[in-house]
C-alpha positions as CSV (number, residue, x, y, z in Angstrom):
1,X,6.5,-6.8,6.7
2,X,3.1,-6.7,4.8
3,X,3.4,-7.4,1.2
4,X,1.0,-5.1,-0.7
5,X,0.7,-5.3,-4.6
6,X,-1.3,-2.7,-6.5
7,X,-2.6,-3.0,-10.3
8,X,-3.4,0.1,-11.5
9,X,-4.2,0.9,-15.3
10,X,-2.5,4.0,-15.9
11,X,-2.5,3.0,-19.8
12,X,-6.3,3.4,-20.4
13,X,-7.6,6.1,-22.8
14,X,-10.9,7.4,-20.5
15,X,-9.8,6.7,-16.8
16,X,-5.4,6.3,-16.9
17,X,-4.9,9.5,-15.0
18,X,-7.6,8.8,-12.4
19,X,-6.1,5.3,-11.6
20,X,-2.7,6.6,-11.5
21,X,-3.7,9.0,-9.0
22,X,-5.6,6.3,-7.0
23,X,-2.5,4.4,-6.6
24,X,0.1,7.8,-5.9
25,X,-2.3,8.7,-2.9
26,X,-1.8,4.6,-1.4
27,X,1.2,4.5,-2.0
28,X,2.1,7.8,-0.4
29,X,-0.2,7.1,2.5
30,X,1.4,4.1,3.5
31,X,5.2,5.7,3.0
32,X,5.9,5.4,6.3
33,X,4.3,1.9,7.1
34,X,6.0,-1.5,7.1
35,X,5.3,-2.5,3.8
36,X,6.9,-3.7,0.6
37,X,5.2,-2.5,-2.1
38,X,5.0,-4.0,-5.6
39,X,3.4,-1.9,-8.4
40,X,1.8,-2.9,-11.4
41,X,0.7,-0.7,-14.4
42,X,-1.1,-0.5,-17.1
43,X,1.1,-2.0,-19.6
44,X,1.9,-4.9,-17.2
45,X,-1.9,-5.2,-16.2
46,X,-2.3,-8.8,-17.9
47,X,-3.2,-12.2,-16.3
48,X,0.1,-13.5,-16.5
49,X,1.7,-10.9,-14.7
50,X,-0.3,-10.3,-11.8
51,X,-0.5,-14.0,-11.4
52,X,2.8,-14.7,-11.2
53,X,3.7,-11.3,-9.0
54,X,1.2,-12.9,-6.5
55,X,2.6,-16.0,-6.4
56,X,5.8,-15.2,-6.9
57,X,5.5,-13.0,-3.0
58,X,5.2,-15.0,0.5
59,X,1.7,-14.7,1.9
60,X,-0.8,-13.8,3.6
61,X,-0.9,-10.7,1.6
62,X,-3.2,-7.6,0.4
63,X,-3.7,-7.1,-3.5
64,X,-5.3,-4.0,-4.9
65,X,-7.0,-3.7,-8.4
66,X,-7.4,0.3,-9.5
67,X,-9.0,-0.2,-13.1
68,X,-12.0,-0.9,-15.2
69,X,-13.9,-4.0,-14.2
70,X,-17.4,-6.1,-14.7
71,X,-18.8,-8.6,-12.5
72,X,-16.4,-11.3,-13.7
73,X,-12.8,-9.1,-14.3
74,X,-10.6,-6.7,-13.5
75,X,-9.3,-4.9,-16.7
76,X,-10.2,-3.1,-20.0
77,X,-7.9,-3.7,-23.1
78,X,-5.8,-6.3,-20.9
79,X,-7.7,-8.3,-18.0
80,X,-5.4,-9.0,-15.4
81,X,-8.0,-10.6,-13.0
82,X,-10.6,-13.4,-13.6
83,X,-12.2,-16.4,-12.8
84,X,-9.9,-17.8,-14.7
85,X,-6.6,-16.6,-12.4
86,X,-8.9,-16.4,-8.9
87,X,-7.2,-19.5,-7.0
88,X,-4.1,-17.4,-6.3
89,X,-5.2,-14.7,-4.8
90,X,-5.8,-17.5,-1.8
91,X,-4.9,-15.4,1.8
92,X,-5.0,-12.2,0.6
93,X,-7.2,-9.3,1.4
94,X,-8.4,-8.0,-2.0
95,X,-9.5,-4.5,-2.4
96,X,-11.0,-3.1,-6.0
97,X,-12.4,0.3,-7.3
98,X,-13.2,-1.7,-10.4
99,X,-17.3,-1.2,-11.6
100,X,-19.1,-4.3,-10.3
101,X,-16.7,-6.8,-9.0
102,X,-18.6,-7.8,-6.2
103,X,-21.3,-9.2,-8.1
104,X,-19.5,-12.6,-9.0
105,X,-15.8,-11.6,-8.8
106,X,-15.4,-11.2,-5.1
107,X,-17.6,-14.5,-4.3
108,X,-15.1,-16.1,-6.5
109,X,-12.7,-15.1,-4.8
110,X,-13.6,-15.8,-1.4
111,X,-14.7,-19.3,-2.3
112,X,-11.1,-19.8,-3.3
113,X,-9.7,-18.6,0.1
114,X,-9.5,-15.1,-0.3
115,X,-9.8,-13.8,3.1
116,X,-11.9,-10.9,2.8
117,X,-12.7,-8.7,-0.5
118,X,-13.6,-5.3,-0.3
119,X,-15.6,-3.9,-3.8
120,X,-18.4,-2.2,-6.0
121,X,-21.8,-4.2,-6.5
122,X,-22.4,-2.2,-9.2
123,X,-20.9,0.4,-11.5
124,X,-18.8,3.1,-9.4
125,X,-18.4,6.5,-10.5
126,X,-15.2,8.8,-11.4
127,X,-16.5,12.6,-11.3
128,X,-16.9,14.1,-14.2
129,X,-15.0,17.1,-12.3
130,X,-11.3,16.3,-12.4
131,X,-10.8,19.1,-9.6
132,X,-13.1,16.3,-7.4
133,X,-10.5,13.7,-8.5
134,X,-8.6,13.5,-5.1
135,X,-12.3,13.7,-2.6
136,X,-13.3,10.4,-4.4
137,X,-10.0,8.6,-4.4
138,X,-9.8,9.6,-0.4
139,X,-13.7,8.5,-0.1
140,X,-13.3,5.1,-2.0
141,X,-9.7,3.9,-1.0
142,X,-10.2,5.1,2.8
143,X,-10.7,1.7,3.6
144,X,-7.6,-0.2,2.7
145,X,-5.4,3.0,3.6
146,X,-6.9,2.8,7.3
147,X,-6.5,-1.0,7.3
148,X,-2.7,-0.9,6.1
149,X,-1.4,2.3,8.5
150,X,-3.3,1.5,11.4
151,X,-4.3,-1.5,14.0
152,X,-8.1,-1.1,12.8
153,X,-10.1,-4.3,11.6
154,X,-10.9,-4.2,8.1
155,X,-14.9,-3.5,9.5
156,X,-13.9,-0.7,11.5
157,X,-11.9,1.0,8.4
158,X,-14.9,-0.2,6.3
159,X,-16.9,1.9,8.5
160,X,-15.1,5.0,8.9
161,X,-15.3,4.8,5.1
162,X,-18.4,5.1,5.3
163,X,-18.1,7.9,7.6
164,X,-15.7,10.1,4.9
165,X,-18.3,9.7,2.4
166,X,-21.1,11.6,4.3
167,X,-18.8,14.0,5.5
168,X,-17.9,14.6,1.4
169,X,-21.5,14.3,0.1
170,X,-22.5,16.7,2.5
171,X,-19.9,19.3,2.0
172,X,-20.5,18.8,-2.0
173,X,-24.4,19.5,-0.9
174,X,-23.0,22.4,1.1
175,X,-21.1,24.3,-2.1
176,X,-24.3,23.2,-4.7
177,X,-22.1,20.3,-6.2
178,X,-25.3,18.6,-6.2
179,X,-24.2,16.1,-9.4
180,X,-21.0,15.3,-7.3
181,X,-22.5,14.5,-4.5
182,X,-25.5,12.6,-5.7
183,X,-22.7,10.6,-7.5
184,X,-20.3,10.2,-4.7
185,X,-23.6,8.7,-2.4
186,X,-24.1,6.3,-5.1
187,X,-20.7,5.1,-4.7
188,X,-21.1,5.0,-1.1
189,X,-24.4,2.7,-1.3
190,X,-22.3,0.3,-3.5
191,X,-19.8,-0.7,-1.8
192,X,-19.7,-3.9,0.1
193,X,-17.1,-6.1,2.1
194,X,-16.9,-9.7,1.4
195,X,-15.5,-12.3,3.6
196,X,-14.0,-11.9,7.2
197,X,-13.8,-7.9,8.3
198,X,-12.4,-9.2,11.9
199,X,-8.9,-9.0,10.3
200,X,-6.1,-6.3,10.9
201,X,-3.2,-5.7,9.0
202,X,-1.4,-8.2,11.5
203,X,-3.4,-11.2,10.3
204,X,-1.5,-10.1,6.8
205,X,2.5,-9.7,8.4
206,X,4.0,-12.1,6.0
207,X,6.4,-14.9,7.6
């Protein structure tokens, strides 16, 4: 059994809906995997909470952030993810939508034993079309879906990612969604893995 734990602010006043919708699609996509799923929203989104959720579950585990975030945090109103609180996300694989978490965030994390981070270098993009809401959730959380439901290493889901997001820019490009897609390729160049991408879901089967 992998133990998966997803933070997603569904309470914030600009981007709530698109979060929650980020963490329905996971958590439908891996309905039919081995995995015991522990969700976190918005009004729990603190440091306190995640923190002891993560310690609180055997590891190796995955943690997911679905939020606002800067180069140092994960949150808005609350910040549930830090410097601060990075030591216990040791042996996990940690995967964020969260604007610029790579910067120091990720690094942070790593250097505390993290096993591999997957995030944004720099701000990342919800569409200003809500209709488009669903194509960037599937582009930017293709990653840790493929890793969780399948025997791919985190480089080869990373990849594929990759793959999904030209496939979308160009269909955008194909239709004259030419803001969508120019946004949707800036999302694509920013995100980055951190850490080791040899690693399938079985390196995160919790004793």
């Amino acid at each position: 059994m992998i133990n998966l734990a997803i933070a997603y602010d569904d309470n914030d006043s600009d981007l709530g809906d698109y979060f929650e919708e980020s963490f329905q699609f996971i958590r439908d996509a891996i309905d039919n995997a081995l995995i015991d799923l522990h969700a976190i929203p918005g009004l729990d989104c603190n440091e306190a909470n995640v923190s002891a959720c993560v310690l609180g579950r055997p590891k190796p585990s995955v943690f997911a952030g679905l939020s606002h975030g800067n180069s140092d945090v994960l949150g808005a109103d609350e910040i549930f993810v830090s410097l601060n609180n990075s030591h216990h996300f040791n042996d996990t694989f940690f995967y964020t939508t969260g604007c610029c978490a790579a910067i120091n965030l990720g690094p942070a994390l790593i250097n505390q034993g993290c096993r591999c981070f997957v995030g944004y270098t720099d701000v990342s993009l919800a569409p200003e079309n809500e209709d488009f809401n669903a194509i960037y959730i599937e582009c930017e959380t293709y990653c840790l879906k493929e890793f969780l439901c399948s025997e791919k290493t985190i480089e080869q889901a990373f990849q594929e990612m990759l793959d999904l997001f030209d496939n979308k820019i160009d269909d955008f490009f194909d239709t004259n969604e030419i803001v969508a897609a120019m946004d949707l390729q800036t999302n694509k160049d920013r995100l980055m893995p951190l850490g080791d991408t040899s690693l399938t879901r079985n390196d995160f089967i919790a004793a």
